[in-house]
C-alpha positions, 0 to 999 in steps of 0.5 A: 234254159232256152236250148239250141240243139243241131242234129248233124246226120247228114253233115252241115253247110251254111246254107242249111244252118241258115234254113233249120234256124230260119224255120224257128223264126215266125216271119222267116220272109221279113228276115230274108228281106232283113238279109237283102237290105244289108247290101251284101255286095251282088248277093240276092237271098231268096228260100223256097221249100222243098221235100227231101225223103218225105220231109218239107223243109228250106232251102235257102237260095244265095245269088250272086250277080244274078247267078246260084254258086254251085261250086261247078261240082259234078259227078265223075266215076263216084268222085266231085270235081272242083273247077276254080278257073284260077291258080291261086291258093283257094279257100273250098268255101265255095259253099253248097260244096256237096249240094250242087249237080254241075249246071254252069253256063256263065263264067265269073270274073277272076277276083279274089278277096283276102281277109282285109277286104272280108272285114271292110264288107262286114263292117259296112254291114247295118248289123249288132257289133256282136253279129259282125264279131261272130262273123269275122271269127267264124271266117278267121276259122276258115282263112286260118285253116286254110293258111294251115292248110297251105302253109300260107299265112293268112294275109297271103289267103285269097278267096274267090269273090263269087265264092267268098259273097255266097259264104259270107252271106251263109254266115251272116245270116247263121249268126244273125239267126243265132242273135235273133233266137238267142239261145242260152245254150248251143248243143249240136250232134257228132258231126257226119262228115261224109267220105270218098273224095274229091278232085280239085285243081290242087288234085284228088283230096280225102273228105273232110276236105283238109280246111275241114277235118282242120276246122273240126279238131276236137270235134266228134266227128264220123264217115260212112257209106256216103262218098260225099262232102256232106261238112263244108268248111263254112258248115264246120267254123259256124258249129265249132264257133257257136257250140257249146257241147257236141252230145247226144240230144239232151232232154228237153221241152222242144218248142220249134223245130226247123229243116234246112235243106241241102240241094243234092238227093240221097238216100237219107233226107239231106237236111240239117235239123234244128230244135229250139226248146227249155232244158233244165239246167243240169250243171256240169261234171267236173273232176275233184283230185284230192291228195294227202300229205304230211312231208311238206312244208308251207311254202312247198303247198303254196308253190304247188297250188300256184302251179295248180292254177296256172295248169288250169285248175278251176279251184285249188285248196287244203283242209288240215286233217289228222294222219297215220302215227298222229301226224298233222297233215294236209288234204290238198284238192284241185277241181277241174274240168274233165278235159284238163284231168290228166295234165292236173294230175301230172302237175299234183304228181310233180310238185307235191310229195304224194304217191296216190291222187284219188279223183271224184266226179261231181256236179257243180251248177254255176253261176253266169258271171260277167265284168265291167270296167269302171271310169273313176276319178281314182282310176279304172275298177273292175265290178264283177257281177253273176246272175242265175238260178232266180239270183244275182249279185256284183262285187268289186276286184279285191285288188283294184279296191286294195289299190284305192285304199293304200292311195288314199290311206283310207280302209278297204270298206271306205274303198268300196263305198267310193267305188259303188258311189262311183258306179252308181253315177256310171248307171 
């Protein structure tokens, strides 16, 4: 399995995601000239190598107008300053948040973008449909986290237009980065978020700024002695947007690495570092809940596994077995994923007549599935298809044949060679 693996140490920031995977790419030139040919509106992109602690890696620069974004952050008493220069709700998305020292000696005009006028930029972009919807949700994260944040909705956030340019070009990139690699699998490590605080026009915040910690909920995450923003709003949406697992580093056949470099020094190396390689595929844990009966009825089972379902069971079924004083009974099983265990055993609890719930946590290796709809004369049909492990295989919804053959009075297998008459014509 072609594998993604993040290592977060030092925090994340677009820019440095960008950099890590620029340097997986053999021609990382011809896709920063890709970048600038899009007409990102003022935005010029240039990289440049630079040595953090002994380690060469890319610095990915973004211009806007003619002018680096910095954030206007500069150091004060152990703690980062943040000038907008305006008084509305703003997003902390001025990225390179913890990379900058202050340098300005150019103001900016004061215009702001909301979300509307995010997705007219990206929709005029020449890039893949796919690119421009993992575009939009990685900035959804970071308006919506904002609305939260202020007790705004969204369309009342506004971002700084020098600001919003710079991390919507970061993200552009991150994900076109992402396409361009394709990697069957996304893996990243817990996430350094740094600490201290910062003083902002709104006043003094913790870090993770409170569009950041809002982002990573969910995600495992940690401080330590650095009192800095080390995870930008932008760092954080694009992990929790395109990671499939945050996990210690899996094992694997590593076939490139990338550095991308922050601007600021510490003691550390400030960098984020991609692996790009071939995992075995290892399957999954799930969890198998498993109960016995013998008190219910019929219809008690049925109403059970329905709501077993509905609390997100992956697979729910019974196998008649024999029980104490000879009785006929039921072994009911419900498998589900880990995260989803406890709510499942509430829910066996409540709607069957059991005292105990044993639980077994296995492997299971899973087939890649996927759906399309079918245009036919007699009405859409769903054909689901998977793939994996040197297999593959397609069959049709059950209920959309169902529904073919109670119209046409015909049998569910005359049903089926419509429909893949049907869906050979659509080939």
């Amino acid at each position: 399995m072609k594998t993604l693996y993040f290592d977060c140490k030092m925090g994340a920031a677009g820019d440095m995601l960008a950099g890590a995977l620029l340097e997986l790419l053999p021609d990382s030139e011809g896709f920063i000239s890709k970048l600038n040919s899009l007409g990102i509106p003022g935005v010029c992109v240039s990289i440049e190598k630079t040595n953090k602690c002994g380690i060469v890696g890319t610095h990915v620069i973004v211009k806007v107008n003619g002018h680096e974004e910095d954030e206007n952050i500069f150091a004060r008493s152990g703690e980062y300053e943040h000038h907008h220069h305006n008084e509305h709700e703003h997003s902390h998305e001025h990225e390179h948040s913890h990379e900058h020292e202050h340098s300005h000696e150019h103001e900016h005009e004061h215009v702001h973008s909301g979300m509307p006028d995010i997705e007219r930029v990206v929709d005029s972009l020449d890039i893949p449909d796919p690119v421009k919807k993992d575009v939009l949700s990685v900035y959804r994260l970071i308006a919506e986290a904002e609305s939260h944040v202020h007790g705004k909705s969204v369309d009342e956030i506004h971002f700084h237009e020098v600001g919003t340019m710079d991390a919507l070009t970061d993200i552009v990139a991150v994900c076109m980065l992402i396409y361009t690699l394709a990697p069957d699998e996304i893996i990243a490590s817990a996430i350094h978020v740094g600490g201290g605080s910062v003083v902002c026009a709104h006043g003094i915040l913790p870090v993770p700024a409170p569009a950041t910690a809002y982002i990573l909920q969910g995600v495992p995450t940690y401080g330590g002695s650095i009192a800095f923003e080390l995870c930008t709003p932008t760092g954080a949406a694009l992990l929790k947007h395109f990671v499939t697992r945050f996990d210690s580093m899996p094992v694997m056949k590593v076939g490139a690495i990338g550095y991308g470099m922050g601007k600021k020094d510490f003691e550390a190396a400030n960098c984020v570092r991609a692996m790009l390689g071939e995992t075995e595929n290892v399957g999954d844990c799930v969890s198998e809940l498993s109960c016995n009966v013998d008190d219910m009825t019929g219809e008690e089972i049925s109403f059970a596994m329905e709501r077993l379902f509905e609390a997100g069971a992956l697979e729910v079924y019974t196998v008649p077995i024999g029980m104490k004083k000879s009785r006929p009974g039921i072994l009911l099983r419900a498998i589900c994923s880990l995260d989803s265990k406890d709510k499942i055993i509430d829910t066996i609890f409540a709607h069957t007549t059991t005292i105990g719930v044993r639980e077994y946590i296995t492997r299971r290796y899973v087939m890649k599935r996927g759906s399309q709809k079918l245009s036919t004369p007699y009405g859409d049909i769903s054909l689901k298809s998977s793939a994996g492990y040197g297999a593959s295989r397609e069959k049709f919804e059950y209920e959309d044949l169902a529904k073919l053959a109670r119209e046409k009075e015909i049998s569910l297998f005359e049903a089926r060679k419509i429909a893949w008459e049907e869906a050979n014509k659509n080939k």
